[in-house]
N, C-alpha and C positions, 0 to 999 in steps of 0.2 A: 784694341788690336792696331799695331802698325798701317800705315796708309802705302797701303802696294800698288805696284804698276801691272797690269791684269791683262790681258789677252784672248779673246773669246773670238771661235771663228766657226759660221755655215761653212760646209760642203759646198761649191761651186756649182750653182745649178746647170745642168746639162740644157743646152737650149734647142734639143731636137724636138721639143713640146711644150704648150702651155703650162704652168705653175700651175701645180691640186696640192692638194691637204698635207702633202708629207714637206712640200715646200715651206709652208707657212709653220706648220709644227715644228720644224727644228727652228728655221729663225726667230718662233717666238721664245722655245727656252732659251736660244741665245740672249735674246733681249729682254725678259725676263731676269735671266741672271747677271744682264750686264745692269742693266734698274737697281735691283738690289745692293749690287756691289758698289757703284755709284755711291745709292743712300747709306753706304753704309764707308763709306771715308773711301775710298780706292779710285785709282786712275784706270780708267777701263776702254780698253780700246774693241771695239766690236766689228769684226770685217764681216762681209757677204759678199757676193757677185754672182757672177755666170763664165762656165764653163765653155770656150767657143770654136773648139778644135777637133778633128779628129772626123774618123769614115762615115760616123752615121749621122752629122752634120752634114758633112756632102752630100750624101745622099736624102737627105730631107729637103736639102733646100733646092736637089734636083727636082725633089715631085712637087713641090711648092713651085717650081717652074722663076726658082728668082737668085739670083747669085748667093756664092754664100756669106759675101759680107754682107749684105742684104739684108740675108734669113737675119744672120746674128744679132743685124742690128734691132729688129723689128722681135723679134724673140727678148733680150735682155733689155728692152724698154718693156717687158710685160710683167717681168719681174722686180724692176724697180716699179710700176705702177703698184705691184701686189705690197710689195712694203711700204709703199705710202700709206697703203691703204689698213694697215696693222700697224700703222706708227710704231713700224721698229725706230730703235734709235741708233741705228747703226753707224759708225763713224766714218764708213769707208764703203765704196762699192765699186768692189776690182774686176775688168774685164780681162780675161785671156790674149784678148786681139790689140791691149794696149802696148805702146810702145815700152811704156817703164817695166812689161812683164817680161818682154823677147829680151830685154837687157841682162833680168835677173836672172834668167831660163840658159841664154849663151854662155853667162858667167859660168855659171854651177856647172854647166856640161864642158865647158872648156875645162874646167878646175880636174871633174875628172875625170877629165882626158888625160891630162897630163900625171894624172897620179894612179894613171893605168887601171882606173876600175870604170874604164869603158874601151872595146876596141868592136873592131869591126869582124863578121860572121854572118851566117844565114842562117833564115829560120826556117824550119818545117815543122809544120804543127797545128793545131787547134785555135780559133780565132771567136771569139761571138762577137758580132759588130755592135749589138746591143749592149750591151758589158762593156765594151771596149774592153774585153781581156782575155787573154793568155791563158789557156786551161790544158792539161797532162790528158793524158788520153783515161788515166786511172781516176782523174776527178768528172767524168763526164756519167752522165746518167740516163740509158736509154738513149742514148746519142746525143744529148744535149749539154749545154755547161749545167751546173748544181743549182743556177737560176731559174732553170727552163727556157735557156735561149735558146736558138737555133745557131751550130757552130758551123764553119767552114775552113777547108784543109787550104793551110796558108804555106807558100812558101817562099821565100825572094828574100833578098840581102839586106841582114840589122846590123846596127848597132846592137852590143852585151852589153847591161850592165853587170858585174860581180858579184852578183849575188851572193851567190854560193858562199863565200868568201866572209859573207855577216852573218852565219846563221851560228855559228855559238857565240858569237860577240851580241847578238840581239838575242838569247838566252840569258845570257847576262845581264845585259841589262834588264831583263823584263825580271830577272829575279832581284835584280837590286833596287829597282821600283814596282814595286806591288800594286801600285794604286795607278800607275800607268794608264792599264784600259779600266773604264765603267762601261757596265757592272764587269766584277770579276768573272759573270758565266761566261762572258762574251769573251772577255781573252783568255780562257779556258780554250776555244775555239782557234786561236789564235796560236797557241802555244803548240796545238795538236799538229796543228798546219807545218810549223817551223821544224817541230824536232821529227815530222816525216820526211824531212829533206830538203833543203832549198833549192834549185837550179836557174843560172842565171838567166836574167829576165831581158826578151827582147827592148830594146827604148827608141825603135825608129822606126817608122814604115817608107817604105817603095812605091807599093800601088795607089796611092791615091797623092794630093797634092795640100789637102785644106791643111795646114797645120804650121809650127813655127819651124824653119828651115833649121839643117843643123848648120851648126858654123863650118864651114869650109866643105862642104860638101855635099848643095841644095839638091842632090837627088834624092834626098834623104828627110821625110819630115820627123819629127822627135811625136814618142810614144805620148799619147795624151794625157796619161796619169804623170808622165812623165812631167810635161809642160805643166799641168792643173797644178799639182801639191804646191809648185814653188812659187806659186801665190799668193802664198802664208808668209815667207819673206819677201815676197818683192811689195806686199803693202806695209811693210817696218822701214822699205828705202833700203832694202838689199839690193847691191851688193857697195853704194857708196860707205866711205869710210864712218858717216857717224850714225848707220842702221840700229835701229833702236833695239839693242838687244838685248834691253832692260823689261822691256815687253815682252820677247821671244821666249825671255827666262822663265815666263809666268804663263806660258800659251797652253790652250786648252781649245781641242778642236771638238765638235759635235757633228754630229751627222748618222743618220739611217744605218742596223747594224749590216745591210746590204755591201756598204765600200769600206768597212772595218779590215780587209785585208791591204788596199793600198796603203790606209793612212795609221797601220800599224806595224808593218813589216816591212814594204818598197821606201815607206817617206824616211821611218827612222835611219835605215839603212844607206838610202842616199846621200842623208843629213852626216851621218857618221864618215860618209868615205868622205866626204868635203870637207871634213873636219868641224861639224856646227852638232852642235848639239839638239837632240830631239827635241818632241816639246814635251810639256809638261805632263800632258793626261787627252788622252783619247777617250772622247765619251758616245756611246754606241745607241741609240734608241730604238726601238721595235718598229713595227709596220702598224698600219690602219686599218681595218676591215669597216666594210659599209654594209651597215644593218646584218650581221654573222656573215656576210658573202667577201672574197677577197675582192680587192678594187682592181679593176682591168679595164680596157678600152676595151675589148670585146664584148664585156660585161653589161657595157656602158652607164655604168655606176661609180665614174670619176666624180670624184668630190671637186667641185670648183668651188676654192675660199672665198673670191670675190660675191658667193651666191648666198655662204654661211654670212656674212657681216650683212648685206641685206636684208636676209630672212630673220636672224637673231637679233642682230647690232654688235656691235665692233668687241666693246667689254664682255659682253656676253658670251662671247665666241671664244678669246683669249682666256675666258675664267674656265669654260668647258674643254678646252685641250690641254689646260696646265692641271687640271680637278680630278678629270675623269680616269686615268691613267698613271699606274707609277710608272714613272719615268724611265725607260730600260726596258721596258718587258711592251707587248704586243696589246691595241688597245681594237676597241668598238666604237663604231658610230654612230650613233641611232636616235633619230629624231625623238623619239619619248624622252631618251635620255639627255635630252637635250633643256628639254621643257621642263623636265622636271625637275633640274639641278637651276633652271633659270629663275622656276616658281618659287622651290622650298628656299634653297640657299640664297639667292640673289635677291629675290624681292620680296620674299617674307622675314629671312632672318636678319641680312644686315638691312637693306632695304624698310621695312615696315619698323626696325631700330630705328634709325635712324629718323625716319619719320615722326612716329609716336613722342621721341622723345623733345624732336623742334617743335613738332607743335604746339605743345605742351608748355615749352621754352618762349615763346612767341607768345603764348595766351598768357603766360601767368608769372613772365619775369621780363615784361616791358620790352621785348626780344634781344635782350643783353643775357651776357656768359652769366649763369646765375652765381651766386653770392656762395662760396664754400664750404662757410662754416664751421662746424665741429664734426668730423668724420667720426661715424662709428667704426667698431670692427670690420664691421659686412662691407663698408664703403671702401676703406682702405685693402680689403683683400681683395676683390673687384679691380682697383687700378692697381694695385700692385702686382699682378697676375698679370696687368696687362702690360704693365713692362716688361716684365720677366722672361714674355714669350720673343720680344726681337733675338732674347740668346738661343734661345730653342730653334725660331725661324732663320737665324743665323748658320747653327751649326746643321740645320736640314740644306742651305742653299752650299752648302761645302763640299757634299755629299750629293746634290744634283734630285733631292726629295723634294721635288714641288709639290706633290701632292702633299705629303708630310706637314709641309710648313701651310698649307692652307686649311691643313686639321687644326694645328695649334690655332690657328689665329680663329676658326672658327668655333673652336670651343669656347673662345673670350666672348666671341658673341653671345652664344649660347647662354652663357651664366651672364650676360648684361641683359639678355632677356629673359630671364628668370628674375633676375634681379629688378626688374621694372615690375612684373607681374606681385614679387613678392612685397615692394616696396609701394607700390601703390600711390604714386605720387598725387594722382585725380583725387584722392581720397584723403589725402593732407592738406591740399588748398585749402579742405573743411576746417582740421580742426590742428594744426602745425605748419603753417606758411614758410619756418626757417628751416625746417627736417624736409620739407617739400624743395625747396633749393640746394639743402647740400645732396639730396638723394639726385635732381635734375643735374647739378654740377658733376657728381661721380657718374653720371652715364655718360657728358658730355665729354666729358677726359675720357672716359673707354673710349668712345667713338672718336677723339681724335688719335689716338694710340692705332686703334683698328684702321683709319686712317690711312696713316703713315704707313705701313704694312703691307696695307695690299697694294700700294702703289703700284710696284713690278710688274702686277698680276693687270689689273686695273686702272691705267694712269687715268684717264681721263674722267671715270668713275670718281676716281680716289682722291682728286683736286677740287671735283665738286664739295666732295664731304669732308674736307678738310676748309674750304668756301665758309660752309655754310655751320661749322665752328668756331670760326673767325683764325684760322691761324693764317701766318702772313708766310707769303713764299719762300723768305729765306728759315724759315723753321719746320720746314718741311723735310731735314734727312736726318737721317737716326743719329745723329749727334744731338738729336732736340728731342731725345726720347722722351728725356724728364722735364721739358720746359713747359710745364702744365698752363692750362689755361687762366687769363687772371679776368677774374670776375667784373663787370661792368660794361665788359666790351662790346660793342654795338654788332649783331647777326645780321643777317640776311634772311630774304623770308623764305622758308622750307620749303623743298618742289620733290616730286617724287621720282626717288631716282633709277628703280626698277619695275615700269608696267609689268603687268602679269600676261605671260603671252598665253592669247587666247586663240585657239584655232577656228579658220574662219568654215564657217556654214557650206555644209558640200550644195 
């Protein structure tokens, strides 16, 4: 496959509250999938940040009793604390309140302005400050937005953007790009929305003050969604002339299927009257429930991630958000289920692999890569299964199947541990010393193939066990799928790399 310039971006987290579980979940499949693509030949640019605009900012950082650049600033240092703390690898981390954004955001809205798909009007209408959004009186439900926010009757003088104006041109388009939004049920949703009518969408407010001014008219702050999406190009170095929009070409935004209406309808559409092109693919993930209960602050059964890397450890936690859930659809979170994908998968099947077979390596082959030999069938179907799977796990990460791609690779385990059981290597020391080497060697190529693999999922995991089969750092991405191990090479001595989490004594 060609070596592409790739694009991957969070959802801007809103800093009216600490970072929980849905925070961490999406930036891990972002980083995840930027890992992957990485290892897998591509230029891969991964953006994040925090969102720092808009009414319910204000008003947070009124009851917080502290200004609101204050609040923001003390809020988006808790989210880049959180991705320290999940070794994203993110390339970039863009604040709202920067100046390179108010440049990108003036651009765009001046642009148009002057191409008259924005002019000035009043709004009366429905408001949730929670949402920061605009809701018809026909989408409200029992009085509320279709969130269950609390709305209030807003009226005072906007800015329009034209909405209306895109709604069979962004028909069109969704029909000429199919794979647009992930999963397809979710722009199913999308589609129902559009061809009920578009009307055009406030972009400024009056009553309060936190947000970016409009040009020529600071009574005026610009709608927050509005300020947020543009973002995405102002971390490419829009609106200078050499904006990389060789990246743009290939963007691929993720985020909770919650804001799937801004960043499928408002973005493309604003992108189109500017004359830019949408991005690539909108991809939409489900919600979290904590132990079958929805997560609420009411509840107070908020998932704090910094609490899951403590209680499980770092890998553990990343292998259980990318494992437990297909990706799209609505997941659970449940401490059993936690333990028990830690115990069976993590430290019994590649874990106690891994193990059984250094040690084994250590005891009976001078702790050098052992001797190759003469491969039988069973040896060469074994590693050759386990190349075969980066195409498999490949064509799962294209498609946004994490889960998917961590079945393949753990079926390899699977049959490397059958494969040790059937092969019995303790029991050729007896009476085959060189079938006892090439059987140790074929386990030791699975495991650095398995390796290499879970990287994405695992880095820090995944480096140990690639350590302690001697591969050297620059053979570490999938262009070294097949640079097999060469016999002689001096190991490290074996340590265990998943304890079994025991629960402690009430």
């Amino acid at each position: 496959m060609s070596r592409q310039k790739l694009y991957v971006t969070s959802p801007l987290y809103y800093v009216n509250d600490n970072p929980h579980i849905g925070h961490a979940y999406t930036n891990l499949a972002c980083d995840v999938w930027a890992r992957f693509m990485r290892l897998d030949g591509h230029d891969v640019f991964f953006l994040t940040g925090t969102d720092e605009h808009g009414q319910k900012v204000e008003k947070s950082a009124e009851l917080a009793g502290l200004s609101p650049k204050d609040f923001v600033d003390e809020k988006s240092q808790s989210f880049r604390d959180l991705f320290k703390a999940f070794d994203f690898s993110n390339n970039d981390f863009i604040r709202t309140t920067e100046p390179r954004h108010k440049k990108a955001v003036h651009h765009i809205w001046n642009l148009l302005l002057e191409r008259d798909q924005i002019y000035l009007s009043s709004y009366s209408g429905w408001y949730a400050i929670r949402d920061e959004a605009f809701y018809n009186e026909s989408e409200l439900i029992d009085g509320k937005a279709p969130t269950g926010a609390p709305v209030e009757w807003v009226e005072e003088p906007c800015y329009f953007f034209r909405l209306s104006a895109w709604q069979d041109r962004l028909l069109e388009f969704y029909e000429k790009h199919p794979d647009f939004m992930h999963p397809r049920s979710r722009g199913n949703e999308v589609l129902s929305f559009v061809r009920g009518g578009l009307k055009d969408l406030a972009v400024s407010r009056t009553t309060f003050k936190w947000g970016i001014p409009v040009p020529n008219d600071p009574t005026h702050v610009m709608y927050v969604w509005f300020d947020a999406l543009t973002n995405y190009i102002t971390a490419l170095d829009y609106p200078n002339e050499n904006w990389q929009q060789d990246f743009w070409a290939n963007a691929h935004h993720v985020m909770g299927k919650d804001i799937l209406r801004f960043h499928a309808v408002y973005w493309p559409a604003f992108l189109m009257a500017a004359d830019l092109m949408p991005p690539k693919q909108i991809v939409a993930h489900g919600w979290w429930t904590n132990e079958g209960e929805k997560i609420s602050k009411s509840l107070g059964n908020v998932i704090n991630p910094f609490d899951l890397i403590e209680k499980y450890g770092l890998d553990q936690t990343r292998y259980f958000l990318m494992r437990e859930v297909s990706f799209g659809n609505d997941g659970n979170f449940s401490h059993q289920a936690v333990v028990k994908r830690m115990n069976s998968e993590l430290a019994n099947d590649l874990g106690n692999l891994v193990q059984r077979v250094l040690v084994q390596v250590s005891k009976n082959c001078a702790q050098k890569v052992p001797e190759k030999g003469t491969l039988l069938p069973q040896d060469s179907a074994l590693i050759e299964k386990a190349y075969k799977t980066l195409e498999q796990v490949r064509h799962e990460f294209w498609h946004w199947g994490f889960h998917k791609a961590l079945d393949q690779i753990w079926e390899v385990i699977g049959d490397a541990n059958r494969y040790i059981d059937e092969q019995a290597p303790w029991g050729l020391k007896k009476t085959d010393l060189k079938r006892m080497e090439t059987v140790l060697y074929t386990l030791c190529e699975t495991i650095r193939v398995v390796g290499l693999l879970v990287q994405p999922f695992i880095p820090k995991t995944a480096n140990q066990i690639l350590d302690l089969v001697g591969v050297k750092s620059e053979y570490r991405d999938f262009a070294h799928i097949l640079s097999a191990l060469v016999s002689g090479v001096d190991l490290p001595q074996p340590n265990v790399l998943f304890p079994r989490f025991v629960e402690e004594a009430a």
